[in-house]
FINU-846655 format. One record per residue (C-alpha): residue number from 1; residue in one letter; x, y, z. Coordinates in steps of 0.5 Angstrom, whole numbers, padded with zeros to 4 digits. Last residue first. Layout:
// FINU-846655
NUM  A  X  Y  Z
...
// end
This chain:
// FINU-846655
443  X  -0140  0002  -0242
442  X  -0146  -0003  -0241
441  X  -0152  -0002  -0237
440  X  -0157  -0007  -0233
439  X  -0164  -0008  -0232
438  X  -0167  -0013  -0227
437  X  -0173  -0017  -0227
436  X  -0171  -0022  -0232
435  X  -0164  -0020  -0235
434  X  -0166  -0014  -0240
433  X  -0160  -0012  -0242
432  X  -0157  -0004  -0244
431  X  -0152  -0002  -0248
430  X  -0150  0005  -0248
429  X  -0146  0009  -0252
428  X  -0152  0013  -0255
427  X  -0157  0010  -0251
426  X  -0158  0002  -0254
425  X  -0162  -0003  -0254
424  X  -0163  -0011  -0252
423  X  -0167  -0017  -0249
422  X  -0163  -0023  -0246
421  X  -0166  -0030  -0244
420  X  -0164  -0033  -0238
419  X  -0157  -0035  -0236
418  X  -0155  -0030  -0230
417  X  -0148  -0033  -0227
416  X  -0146  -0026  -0226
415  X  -0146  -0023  -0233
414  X  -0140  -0022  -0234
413  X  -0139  -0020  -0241
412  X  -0134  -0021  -0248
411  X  -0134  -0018  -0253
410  X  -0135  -0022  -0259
409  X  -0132  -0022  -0266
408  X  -0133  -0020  -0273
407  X  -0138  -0025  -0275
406  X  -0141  -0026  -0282
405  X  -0149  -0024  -0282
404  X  -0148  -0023  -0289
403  X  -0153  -0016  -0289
402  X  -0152  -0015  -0281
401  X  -0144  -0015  -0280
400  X  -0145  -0019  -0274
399  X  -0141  -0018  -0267
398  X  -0143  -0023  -0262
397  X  -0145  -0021  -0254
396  X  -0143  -0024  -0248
395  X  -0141  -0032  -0246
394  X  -0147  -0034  -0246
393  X  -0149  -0030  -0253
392  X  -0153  -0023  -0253
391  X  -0153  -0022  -0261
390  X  -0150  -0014  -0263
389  X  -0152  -0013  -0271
388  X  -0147  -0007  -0274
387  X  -0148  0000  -0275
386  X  -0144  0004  -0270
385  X  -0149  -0001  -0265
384  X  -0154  -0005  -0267
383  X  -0159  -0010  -0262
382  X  -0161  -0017  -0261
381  X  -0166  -0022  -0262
380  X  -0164  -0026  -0255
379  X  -0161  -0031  -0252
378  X  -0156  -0034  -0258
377  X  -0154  -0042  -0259
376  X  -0154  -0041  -0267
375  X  -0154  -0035  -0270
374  X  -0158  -0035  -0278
373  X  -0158  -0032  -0284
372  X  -0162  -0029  -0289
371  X  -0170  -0031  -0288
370  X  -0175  -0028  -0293
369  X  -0178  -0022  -0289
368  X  -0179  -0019  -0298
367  X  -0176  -0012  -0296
366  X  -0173  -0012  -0289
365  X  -0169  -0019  -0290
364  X  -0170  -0023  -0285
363  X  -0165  -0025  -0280
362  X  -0167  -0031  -0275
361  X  -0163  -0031  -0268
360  X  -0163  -0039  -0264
359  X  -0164  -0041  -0258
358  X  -0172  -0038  -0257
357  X  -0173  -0036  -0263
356  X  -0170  -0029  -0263
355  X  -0172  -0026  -0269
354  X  -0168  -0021  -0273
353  X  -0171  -0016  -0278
352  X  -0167  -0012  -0283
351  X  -0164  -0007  -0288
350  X  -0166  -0001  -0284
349  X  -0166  -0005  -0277
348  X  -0172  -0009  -0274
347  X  -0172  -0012  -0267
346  X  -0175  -0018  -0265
345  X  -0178  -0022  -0259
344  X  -0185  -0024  -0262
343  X  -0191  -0022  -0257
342  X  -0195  -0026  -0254
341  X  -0193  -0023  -0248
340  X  -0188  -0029  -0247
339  X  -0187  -0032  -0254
338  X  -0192  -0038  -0256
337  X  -0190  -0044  -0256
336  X  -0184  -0045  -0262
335  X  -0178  -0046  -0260
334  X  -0179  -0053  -0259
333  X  -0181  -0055  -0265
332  X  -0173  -0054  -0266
331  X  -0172  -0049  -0271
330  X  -0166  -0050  -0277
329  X  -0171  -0045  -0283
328  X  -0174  -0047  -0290
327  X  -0177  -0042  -0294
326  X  -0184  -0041  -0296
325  X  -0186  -0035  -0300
324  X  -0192  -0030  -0303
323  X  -0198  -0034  -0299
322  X  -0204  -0029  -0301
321  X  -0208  -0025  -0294
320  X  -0209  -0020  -0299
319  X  -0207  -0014  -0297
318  X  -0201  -0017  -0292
317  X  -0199  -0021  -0298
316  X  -0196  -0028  -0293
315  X  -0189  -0030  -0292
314  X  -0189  -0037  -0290
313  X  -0182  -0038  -0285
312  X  -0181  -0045  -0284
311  X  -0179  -0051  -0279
310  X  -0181  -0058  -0280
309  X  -0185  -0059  -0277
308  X  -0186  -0052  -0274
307  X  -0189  -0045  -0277
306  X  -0187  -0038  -0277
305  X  -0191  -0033  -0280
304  X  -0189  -0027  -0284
303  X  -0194  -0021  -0286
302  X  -0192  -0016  -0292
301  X  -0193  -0010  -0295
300  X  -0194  -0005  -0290
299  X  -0189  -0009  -0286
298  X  -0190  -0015  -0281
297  X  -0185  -0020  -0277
296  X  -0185  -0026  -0272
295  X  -0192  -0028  -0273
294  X  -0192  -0035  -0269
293  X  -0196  -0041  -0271
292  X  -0197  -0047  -0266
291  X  -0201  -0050  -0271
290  X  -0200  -0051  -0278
289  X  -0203  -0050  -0286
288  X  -0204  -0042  -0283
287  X  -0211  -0041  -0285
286  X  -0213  -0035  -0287
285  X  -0215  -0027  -0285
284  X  -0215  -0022  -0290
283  X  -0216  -0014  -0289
282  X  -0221  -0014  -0283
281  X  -0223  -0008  -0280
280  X  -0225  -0009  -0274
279  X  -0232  -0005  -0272
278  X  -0231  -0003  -0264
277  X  -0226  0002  -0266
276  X  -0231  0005  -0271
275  X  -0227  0008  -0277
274  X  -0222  0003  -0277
273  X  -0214  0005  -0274
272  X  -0211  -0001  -0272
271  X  -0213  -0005  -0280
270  X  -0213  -0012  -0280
269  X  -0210  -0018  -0282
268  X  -0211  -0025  -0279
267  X  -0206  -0030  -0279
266  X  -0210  -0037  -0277
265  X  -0208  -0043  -0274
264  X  -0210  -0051  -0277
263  X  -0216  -0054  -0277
262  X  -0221  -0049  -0276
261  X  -0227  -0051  -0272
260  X  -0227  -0046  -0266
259  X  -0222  -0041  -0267
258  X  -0214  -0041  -0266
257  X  -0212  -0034  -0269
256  X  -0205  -0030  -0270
255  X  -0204  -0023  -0270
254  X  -0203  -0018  -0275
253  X  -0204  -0010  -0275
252  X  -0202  -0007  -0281
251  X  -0202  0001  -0283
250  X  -0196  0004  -0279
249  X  -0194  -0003  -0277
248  X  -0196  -0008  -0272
247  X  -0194  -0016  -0269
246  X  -0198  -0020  -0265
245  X  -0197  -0027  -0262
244  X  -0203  -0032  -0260
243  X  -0210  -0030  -0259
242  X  -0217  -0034  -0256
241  X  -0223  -0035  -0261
240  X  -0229  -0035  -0258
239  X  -0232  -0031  -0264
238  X  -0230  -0030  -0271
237  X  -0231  -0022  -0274
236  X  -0233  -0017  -0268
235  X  -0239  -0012  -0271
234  X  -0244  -0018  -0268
233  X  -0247  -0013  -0262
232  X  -0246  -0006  -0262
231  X  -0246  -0004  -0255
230  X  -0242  -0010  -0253
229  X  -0240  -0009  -0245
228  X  -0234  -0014  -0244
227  X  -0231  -0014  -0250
226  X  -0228  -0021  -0252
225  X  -0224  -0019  -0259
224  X  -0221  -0013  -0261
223  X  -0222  -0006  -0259
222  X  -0220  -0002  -0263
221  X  -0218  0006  -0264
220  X  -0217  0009  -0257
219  X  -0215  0015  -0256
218  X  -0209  0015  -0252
217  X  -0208  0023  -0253
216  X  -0201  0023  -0256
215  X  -0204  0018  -0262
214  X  -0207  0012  -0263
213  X  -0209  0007  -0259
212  X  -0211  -0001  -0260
211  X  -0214  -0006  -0255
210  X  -0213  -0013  -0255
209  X  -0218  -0018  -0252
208  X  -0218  -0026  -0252
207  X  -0211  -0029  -0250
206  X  -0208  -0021  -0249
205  X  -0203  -0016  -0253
204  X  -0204  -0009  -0251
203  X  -0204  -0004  -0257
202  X  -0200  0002  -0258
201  X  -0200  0005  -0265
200  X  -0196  0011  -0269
199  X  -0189  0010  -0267
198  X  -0189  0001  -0268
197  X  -0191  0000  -0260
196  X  -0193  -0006  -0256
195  X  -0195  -0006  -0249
194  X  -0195  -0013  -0247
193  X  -0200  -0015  -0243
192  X  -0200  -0020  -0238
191  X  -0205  -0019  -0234
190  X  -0212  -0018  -0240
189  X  -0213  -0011  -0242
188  X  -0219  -0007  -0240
187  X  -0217  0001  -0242
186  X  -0218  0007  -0238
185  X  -0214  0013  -0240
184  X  -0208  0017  -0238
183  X  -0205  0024  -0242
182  X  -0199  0028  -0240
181  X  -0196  0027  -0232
180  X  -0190  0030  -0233
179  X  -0183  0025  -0233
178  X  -0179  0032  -0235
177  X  -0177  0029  -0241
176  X  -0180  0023  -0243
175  X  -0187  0026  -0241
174  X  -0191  0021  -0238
173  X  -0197  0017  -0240
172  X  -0203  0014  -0236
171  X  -0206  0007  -0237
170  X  -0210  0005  -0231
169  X  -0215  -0001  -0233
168  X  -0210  -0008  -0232
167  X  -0215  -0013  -0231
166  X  -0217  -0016  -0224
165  X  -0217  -0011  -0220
164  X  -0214  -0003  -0220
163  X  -0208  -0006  -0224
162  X  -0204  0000  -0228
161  X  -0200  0001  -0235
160  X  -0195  0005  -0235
159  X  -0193  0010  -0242
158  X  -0186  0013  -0241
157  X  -0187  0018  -0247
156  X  -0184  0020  -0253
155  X  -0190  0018  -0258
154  X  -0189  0011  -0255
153  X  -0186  0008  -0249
152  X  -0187  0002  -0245
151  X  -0188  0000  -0237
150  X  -0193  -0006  -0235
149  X  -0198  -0009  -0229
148  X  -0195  -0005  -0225
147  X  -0198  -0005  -0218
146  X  -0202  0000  -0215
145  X  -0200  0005  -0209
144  X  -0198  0010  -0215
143  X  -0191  0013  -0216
142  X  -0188  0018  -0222
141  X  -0181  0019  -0222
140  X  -0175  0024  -0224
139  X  -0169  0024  -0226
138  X  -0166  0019  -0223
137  X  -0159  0017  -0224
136  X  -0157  0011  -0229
135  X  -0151  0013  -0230
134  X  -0150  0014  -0237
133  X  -0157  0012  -0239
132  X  -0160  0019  -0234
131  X  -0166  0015  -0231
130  X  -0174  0016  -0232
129  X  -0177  0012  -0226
128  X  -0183  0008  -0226
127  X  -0185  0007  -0220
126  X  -0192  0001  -0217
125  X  -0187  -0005  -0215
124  X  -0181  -0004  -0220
123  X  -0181  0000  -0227
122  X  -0175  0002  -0231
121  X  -0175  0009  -0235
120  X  -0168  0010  -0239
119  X  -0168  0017  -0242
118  X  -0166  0021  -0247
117  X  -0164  0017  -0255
116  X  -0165  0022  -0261
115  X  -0171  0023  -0266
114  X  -0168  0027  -0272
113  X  -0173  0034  -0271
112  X  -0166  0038  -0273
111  X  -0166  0044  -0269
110  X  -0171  0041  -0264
109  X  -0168  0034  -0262
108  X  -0173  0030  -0263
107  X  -0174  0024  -0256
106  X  -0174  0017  -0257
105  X  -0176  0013  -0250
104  X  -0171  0008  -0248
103  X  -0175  0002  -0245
102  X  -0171  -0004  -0244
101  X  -0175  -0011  -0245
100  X  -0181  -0013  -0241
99  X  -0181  -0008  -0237
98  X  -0185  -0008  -0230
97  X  -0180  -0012  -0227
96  X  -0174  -0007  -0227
95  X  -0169  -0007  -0222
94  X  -0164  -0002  -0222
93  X  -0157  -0003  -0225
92  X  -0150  0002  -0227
91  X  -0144  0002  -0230
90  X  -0142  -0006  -0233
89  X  -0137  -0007  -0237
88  X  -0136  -0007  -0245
87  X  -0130  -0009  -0248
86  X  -0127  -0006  -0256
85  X  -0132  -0001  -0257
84  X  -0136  -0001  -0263
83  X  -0134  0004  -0267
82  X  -0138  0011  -0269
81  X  -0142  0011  -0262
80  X  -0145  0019  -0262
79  X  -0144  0023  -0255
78  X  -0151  0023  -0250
77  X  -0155  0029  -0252
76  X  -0155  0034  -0245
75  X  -0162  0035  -0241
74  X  -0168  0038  -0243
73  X  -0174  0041  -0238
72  X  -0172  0040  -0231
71  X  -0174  0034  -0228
70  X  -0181  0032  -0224
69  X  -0182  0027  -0217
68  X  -0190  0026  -0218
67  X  -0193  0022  -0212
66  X  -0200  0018  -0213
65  X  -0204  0015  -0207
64  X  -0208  0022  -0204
63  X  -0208  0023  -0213
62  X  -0212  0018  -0213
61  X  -0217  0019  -0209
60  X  -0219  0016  -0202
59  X  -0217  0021  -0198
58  X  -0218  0026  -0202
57  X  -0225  0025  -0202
56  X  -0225  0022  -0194
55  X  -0222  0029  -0193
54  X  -0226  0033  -0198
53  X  -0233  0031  -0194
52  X  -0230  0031  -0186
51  X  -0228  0038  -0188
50  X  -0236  0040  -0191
49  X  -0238  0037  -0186
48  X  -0234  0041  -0181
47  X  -0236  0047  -0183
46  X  -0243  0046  -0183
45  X  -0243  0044  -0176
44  X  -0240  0050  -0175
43  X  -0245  0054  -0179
42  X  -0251  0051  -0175
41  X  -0246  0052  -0167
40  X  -0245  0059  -0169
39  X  -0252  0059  -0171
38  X  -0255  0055  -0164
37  X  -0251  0060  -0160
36  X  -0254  0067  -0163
35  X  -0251  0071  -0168
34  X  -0256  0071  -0174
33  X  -0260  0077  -0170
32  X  -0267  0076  -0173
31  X  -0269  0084  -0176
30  X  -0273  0088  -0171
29  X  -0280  0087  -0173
28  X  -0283  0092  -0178
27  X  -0288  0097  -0176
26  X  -0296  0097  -0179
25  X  -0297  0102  -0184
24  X  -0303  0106  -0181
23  X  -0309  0105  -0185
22  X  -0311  0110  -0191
21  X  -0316  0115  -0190
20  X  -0323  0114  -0193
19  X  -0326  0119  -0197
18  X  -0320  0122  -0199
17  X  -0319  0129  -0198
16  X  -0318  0133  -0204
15  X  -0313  0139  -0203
14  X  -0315  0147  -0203
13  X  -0314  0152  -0207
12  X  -0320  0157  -0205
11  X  -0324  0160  -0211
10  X  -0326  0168  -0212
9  X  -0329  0167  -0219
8  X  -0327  0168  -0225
7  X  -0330  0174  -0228
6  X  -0325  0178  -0229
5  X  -0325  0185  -0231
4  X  -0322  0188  -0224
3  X  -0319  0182  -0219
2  X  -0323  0178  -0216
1  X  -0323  0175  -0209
// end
């Protein structure tokens, strides 16, 4: 229909059909129950895979065999030592075979940062124990079903080295304080490993291979002789060399070398801390002049070596490898196999560093390692309290002036019929011996 004046045509609005209609959408099948019989028992068996797995995962972890008793964050500052006591007795004993020499871990007393005797850490089976030095109670513990190879400090830590087959691979450092486990790798020293440690360095001793860690985080920063896997052959100096004592320093590491085809032992000089750790470098290394040489001291500028027949100390330029002096010393050749470890039994004071030969103690002066003074028939190098040297003796400890080596007196102690070898240190007020497998504080 048209209204008036249009001329559009009357036209019905209607929808396009299309030529073919769609085809009916099919309907969807009911969606699959997932609680049937077979999926409960599917998801069940699942389940108990996935608990059989992380059972036998724990089970045969580590941390299944490791337990870690932990102590309270700080504890109080043992009492100054101004005079020597006039007698000393026993207190306190717990057996201690991993511990080479007693373990005193060194910690910074934080209004000054002077580090400061804290704790005692003995090591029997697979424990190691942090003890309060006055009493020797525990104050925490760490624990592996594994032996110990051996137990040491460094950087404020207990380290404990581990045996987890033929070589002692587990290194794992604890806290001093709270005994928290802190930083661990794995390594490859030989069994009978010392860990020896000057502040800035820890090295593990061995007859063929040595390794050197610095810093809190163990990195390690030499390896040193036969590696097990060589990645870059040829970067080791002198092969099938087998090694006798060694002695470290912030920037030195000395050892003694006996290789193929050398006439006499040979003290080689080098650095812990190389740019490649399986690149050594090599300050000096030469011949000693004689066998059954033993590195009894070492600073930034000096190396001394200790030679028999006759007895001598041959002090060499630790840059250069350079005989500086020759001085005569009162040594039995037989004193001079090399030390258990293969580490020197020494320790150094401001003034000086005492050697214990094996039946005698040697002080050398600090600045040149020339030899001062000699103690005759002792057990052990020794140690210093209220300034004076302390030498364990048969009959106890021997008191020396350090610089003149004049004797003072001697305290007497009973140490019920041991006889053997005594290494020393001091907590505070606390003196502690080393008698074999066993350390034992005195008071």
């Amino acid at each position: 229909m048209s209204t008036p004046g249009s001329d559009v045509t009357d036209v019905e609005d209607v929808l396009d059909e299309p030529e073919h209609a769609p085809a009916p959408v099919e309907e969807r099948p009911r969606a699959r129950s997932w609680r049937t019989r077979a999926d409960f028992i599917a998801v069940a068996l699942i389940a108990v895979v996935a608990v059989v797995a992380s059972v036998l995962t724990w089970a045969f972890s580590d941390a299944r065999a490791t337990t870690s008793v932990t102590g309270p964050s700080t504890w109080p500052q043992l009492p100054e030592v101004t005079a020597l006591p006039p007698s000393l007795g026993e207190v306190w004993r717990a057996p201690s075979g991993a511990t080479q020499w007693p373990v005193v871990i060194q910690t910074a007393v934080k209004e000054t940062g002077e580090e400061k005797p804290s704790t005692v850490v003995t090591g029997n089976g697979g424990e190691v124990t942090g003890r309060d030095p006055l009493t020797g109670d525990a104050r925490w513990s760490y624990t592996r079903d594994l032996p110990l190879c051996v137990v040491g400090t460094g950087w404020g830590r207990a380290m404990a080295l581990y045996s987890k087959g033929t070589n002692c691979s587990e290194l794992t450092s604890l806290d001093g304080v709270t005994g928290e486990r802190r930083a661990q790798r794995n390594g490859d020293a030989e069994p009978g490993t010392a860990l020896l440690n000057e502040g800035s360095h820890l090295i593990t001793t061995g007859e063929r291979f040595l390794e050197v860690y610095r810093r809190d985080d163990l990195v390690r920063s030499l390896e040193y002789g036969q590696l097990r896997a060589v990645v870059n052959p040829g970067k080791q100096p002198r092969a099938g060399c087998t090694y006798g004592s060694a002695a470290v320093t912030s920037s030195r590491f000395a050892l003694i070398e006996r290789c193929p085809g050398d006439g006499t032992d040979r003290i080689t000089i080098l650095k812990p801390n190389p740019d490649k750790s399986d690149e050594p470098k090599v300050f000096a290394s030469v011949l000693t002049g004689g066998k059954n040489a033993q590195v009894v001291a070492i600073t930034d500028k000096h190396v001394a070596v200790a030679l028999p027949s006759p007895g001598r100390i041959v002090v060499f330029d630790a840059e250069t490898g350079s005989q500086l002096s020759e001085a005569p010393v009162d040594i039995p050749d037989a004193d001079f196999a090399d030390p258990p470890h293969r580490v020197a039994r020494s320790f150094t004071t401001a003034t000086n560093v005492f050697w214990f030969s094996g039946s005698k103690t040697v002080a050398l002066a600090q600045d040149t390692l020339t030899p001062q003074w000699t103690a005759e028939g002792t057990s052990g190098a020794g140690t210093t309290l209220a300034g004076r040297a302390l030498v364990p003796v048969r009959e106890g400890l021997r008191v020396y002036e350090q610089t003149t080596g004049a004797l003072v007196g001697t305290i007497r102690v009973n140490r019920d019929g041991y006889t053997g070898p005594v290494q020393l240190a001091t907590a505070g007020p606390v003196v502690l011996e080393q008698r074999g497998e066993t350390l034992v504080a005195l008071r």
